[in-house]
C-alpha positions as CSV (number, residue, x, y, z in Angstrom):
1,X,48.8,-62.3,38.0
2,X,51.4,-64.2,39.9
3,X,53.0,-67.7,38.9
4,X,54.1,-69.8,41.4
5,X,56.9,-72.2,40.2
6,X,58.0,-74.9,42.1
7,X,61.7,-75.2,41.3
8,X,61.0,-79.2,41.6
9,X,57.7,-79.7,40.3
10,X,55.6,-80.7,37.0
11,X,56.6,-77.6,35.4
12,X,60.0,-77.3,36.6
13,X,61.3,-77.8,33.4
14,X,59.2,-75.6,31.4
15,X,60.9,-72.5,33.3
16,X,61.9,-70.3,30.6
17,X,58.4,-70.9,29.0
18,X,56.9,-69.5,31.9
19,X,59.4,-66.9,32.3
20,X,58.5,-65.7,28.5
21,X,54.7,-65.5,29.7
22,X,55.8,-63.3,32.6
23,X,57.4,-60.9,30.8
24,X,54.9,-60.3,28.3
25,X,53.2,-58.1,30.7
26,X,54.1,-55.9,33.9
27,X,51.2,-56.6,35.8
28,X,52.7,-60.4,35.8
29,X,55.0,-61.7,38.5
30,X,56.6,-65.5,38.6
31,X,57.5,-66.5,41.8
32,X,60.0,-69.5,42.3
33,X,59.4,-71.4,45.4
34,X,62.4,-74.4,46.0
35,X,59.8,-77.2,46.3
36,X,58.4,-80.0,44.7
37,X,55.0,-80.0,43.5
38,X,53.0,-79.9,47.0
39,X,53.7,-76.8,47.8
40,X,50.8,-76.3,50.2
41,X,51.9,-78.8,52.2
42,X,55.8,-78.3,51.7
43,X,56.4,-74.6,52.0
44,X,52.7,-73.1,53.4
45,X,54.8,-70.1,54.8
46,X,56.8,-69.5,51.5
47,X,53.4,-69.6,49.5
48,X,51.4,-67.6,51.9
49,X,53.8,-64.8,51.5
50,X,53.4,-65.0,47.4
51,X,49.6,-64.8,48.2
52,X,50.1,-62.4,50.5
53,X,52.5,-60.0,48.6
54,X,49.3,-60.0,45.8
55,X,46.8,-58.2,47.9
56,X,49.8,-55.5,49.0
């Protein structure tokens, strides 16, 4: 599973939480992208290569 967290989003704030749920288990990744909440229309690169770095 893989989080994306946008570093200036909804969740922002909730970071360690998230963090905490990411470590509970290896197959987990959290990835921080420096964005606001739209991050498909923001950062489509940054996010494609998160999605991208799944199927690898």
């Amino acid at each position: 599973m893989t989080i994306v967290l946008a570093r200036h989003g909804f969740y922002a704030d909730r970071r360690d939480e998230v963090t905490t749920i990411v470590q509970t288990t290896p197959q987990r990744r959290l990835v921080e992208i420096t964005s606001g909440h739209n991050i498909v229309r923001t950062h489509p690169p940054e996010l494609t290569a998160a999605l991208t770095a799944m199927t690898a």
